[in-house]
C-alpha atoms as a printed R data frame, in Angstrom:
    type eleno elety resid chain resno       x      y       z
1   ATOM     1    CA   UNK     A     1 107.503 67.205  84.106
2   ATOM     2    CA   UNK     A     2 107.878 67.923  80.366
3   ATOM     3    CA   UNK     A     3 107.730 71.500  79.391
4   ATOM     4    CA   UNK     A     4 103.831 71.359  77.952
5   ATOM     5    CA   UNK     A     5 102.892 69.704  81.173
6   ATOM     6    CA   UNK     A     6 104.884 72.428  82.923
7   ATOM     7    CA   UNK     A     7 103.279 75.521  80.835
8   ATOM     8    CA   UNK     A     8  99.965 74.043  81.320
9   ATOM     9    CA   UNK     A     9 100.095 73.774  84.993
10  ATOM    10    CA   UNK     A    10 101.650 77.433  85.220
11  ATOM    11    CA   UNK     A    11  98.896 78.539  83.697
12  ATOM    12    CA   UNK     A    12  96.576 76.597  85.350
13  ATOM    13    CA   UNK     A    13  98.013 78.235  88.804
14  ATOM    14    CA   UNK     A    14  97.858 81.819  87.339
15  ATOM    15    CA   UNK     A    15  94.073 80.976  86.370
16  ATOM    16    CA   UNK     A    16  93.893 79.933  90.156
17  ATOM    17    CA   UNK     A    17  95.729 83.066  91.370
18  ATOM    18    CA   UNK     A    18  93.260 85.440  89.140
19  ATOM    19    CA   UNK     A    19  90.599 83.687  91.203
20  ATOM    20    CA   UNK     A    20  91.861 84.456  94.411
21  ATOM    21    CA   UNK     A    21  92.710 88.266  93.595
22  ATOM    22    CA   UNK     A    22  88.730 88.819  92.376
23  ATOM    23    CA   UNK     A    23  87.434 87.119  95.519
24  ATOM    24    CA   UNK     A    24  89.905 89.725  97.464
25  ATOM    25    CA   UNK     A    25  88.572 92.615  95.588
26  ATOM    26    CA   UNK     A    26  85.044 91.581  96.566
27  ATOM    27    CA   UNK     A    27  85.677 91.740 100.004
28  ATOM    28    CA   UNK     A    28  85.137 87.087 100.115
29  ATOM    29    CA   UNK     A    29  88.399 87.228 101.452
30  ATOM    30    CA   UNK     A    30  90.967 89.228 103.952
31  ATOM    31    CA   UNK     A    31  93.959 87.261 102.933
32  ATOM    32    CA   UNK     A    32  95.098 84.503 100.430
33  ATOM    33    CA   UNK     A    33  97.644 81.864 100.609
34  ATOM    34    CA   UNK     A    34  98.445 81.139  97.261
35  ATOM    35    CA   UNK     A    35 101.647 78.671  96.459
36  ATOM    36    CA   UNK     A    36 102.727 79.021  92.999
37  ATOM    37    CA   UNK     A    37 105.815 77.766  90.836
38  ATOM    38    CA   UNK     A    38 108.444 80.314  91.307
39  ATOM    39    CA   UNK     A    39 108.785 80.977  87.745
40  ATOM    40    CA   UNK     A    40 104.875 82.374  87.985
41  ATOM    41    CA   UNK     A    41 106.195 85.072  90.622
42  ATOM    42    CA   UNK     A    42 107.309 87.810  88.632
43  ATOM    43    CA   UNK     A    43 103.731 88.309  86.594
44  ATOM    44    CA   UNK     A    44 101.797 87.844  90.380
45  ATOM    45    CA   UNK     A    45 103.457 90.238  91.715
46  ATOM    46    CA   UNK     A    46 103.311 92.649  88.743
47  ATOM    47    CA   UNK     A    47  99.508 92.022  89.013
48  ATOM    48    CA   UNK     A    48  99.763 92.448  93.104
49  ATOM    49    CA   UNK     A    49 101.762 95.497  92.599
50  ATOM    50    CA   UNK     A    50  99.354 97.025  89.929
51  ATOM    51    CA   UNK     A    51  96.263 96.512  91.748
52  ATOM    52    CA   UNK     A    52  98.237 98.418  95.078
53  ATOM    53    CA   UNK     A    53  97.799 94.635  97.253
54  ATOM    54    CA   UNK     A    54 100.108 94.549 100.047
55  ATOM    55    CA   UNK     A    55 102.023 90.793  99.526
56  ATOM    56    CA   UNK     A    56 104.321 88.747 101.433
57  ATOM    57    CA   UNK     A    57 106.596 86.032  99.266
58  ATOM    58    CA   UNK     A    58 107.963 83.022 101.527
59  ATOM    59    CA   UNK     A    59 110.309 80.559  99.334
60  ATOM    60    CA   UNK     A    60 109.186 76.841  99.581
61  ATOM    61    CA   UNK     A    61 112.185 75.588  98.043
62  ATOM    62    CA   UNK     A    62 113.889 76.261  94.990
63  ATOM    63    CA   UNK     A    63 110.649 75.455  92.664
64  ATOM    64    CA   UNK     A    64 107.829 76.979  94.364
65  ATOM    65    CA   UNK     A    65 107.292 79.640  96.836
66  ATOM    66    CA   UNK     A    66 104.143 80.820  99.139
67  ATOM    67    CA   UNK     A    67 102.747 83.765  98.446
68  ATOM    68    CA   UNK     A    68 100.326 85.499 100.939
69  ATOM    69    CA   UNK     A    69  98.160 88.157  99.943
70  ATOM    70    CA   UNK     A    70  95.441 90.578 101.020
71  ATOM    71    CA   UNK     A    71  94.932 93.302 103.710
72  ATOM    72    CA   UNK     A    72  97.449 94.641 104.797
73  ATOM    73    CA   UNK     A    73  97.250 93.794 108.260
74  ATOM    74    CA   UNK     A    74  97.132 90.351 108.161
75  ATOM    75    CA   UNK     A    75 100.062 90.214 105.450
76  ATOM    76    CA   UNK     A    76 101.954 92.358 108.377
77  ATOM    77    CA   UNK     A    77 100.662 89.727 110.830
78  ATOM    78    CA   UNK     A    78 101.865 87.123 108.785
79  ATOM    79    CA   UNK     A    79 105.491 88.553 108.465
80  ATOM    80    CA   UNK     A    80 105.705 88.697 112.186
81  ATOM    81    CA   UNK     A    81 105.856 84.712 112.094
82  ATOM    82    CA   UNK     A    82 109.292 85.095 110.464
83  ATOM    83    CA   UNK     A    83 109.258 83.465 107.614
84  ATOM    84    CA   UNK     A    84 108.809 79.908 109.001
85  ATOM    85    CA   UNK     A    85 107.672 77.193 107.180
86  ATOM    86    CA   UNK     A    86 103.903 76.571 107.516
87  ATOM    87    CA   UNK     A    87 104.841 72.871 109.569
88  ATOM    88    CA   UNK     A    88 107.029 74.839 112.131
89  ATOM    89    CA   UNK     A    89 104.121 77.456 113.107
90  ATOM    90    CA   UNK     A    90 103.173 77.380 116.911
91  ATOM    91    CA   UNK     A    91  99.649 76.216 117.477
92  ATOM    92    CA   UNK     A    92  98.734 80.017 118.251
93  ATOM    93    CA   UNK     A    93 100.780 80.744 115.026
94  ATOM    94    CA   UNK     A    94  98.795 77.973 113.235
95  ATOM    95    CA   UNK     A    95  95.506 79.555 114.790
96  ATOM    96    CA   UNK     A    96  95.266 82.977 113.491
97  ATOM    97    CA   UNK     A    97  96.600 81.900 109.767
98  ATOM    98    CA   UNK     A    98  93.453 79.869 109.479
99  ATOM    99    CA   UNK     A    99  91.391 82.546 111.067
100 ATOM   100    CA   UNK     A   100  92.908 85.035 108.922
101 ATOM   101    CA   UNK     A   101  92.275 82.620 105.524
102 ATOM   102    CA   UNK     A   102  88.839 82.903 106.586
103 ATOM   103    CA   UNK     A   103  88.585 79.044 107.962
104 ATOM   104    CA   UNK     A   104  85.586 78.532 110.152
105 ATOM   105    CA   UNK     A   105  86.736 79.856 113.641
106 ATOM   106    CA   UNK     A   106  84.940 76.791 115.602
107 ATOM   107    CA   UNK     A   107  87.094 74.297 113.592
108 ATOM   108    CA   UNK     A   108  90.003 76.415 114.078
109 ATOM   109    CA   UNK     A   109  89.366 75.723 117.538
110 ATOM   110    CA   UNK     A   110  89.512 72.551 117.824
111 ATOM   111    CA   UNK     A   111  92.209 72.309 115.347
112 ATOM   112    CA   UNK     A   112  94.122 74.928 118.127
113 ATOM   113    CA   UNK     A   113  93.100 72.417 121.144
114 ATOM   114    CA   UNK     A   114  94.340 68.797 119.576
115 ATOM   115    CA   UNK     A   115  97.655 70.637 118.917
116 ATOM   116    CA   UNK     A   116  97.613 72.056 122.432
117 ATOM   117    CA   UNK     A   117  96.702 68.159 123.176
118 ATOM   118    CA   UNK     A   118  93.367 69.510 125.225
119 ATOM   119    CA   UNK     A   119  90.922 67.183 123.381
């Protein structure tokens, strides 16, 4: 990626970020799952820090990084799965990240029961 393809899309993702921050200040939203270049971190979290939102920071691999955001009791919830990657998560695991991202619980579900291999 050349370097004004690279700024572009940094910015783009910032834009994105912004987004999610105003729709967890307006209460659309309990927690975010935001995965961002990692040389966008520093000015999220300055932003995360400034606005007092609890935040979690998971590294990818060496060029992006997961960042969760929001309440913080699902951000505490979220450490408790220790730091695996998102395609390691137990199906319970798996269950209550999409119920806390706000996913429809019904889908969720059934999402929950094919891993479980019930359906």
């Amino acid at each position: 990626m050349d370097d004004g393809v690279k700024k572009s899309f940094i910015k783009y993702n910032y834009e994105l970020f912004a987004h999610h921050l105003y729709e967890l200040e307006k209460g659309l939203r309990h927690l975010v799952l935001h995965t961002a270049p990692i040389e966008a971190v520093n000015d999220m979290v300055r932003k995360l820090e400034k606005n007092d939102v609890t935040y979690h920071i998971q590294e990818i691999n060496g060029d992006k990084i997961n960042l969760f955001f929001g309440e913080k009791e699902c951000v505490e919830t979220i450490k408790m799965f220790n730091n695996k990657a998102l395609n390691k998560y137990t199906p319970e695991e798996d269950f209550i990240l999409g119920i806390l991202l706000g996913y429809d619980p019904l889908k969720q579900t059934k999402r929950y029961l094919k891993f479980k291999d019930k359906i």
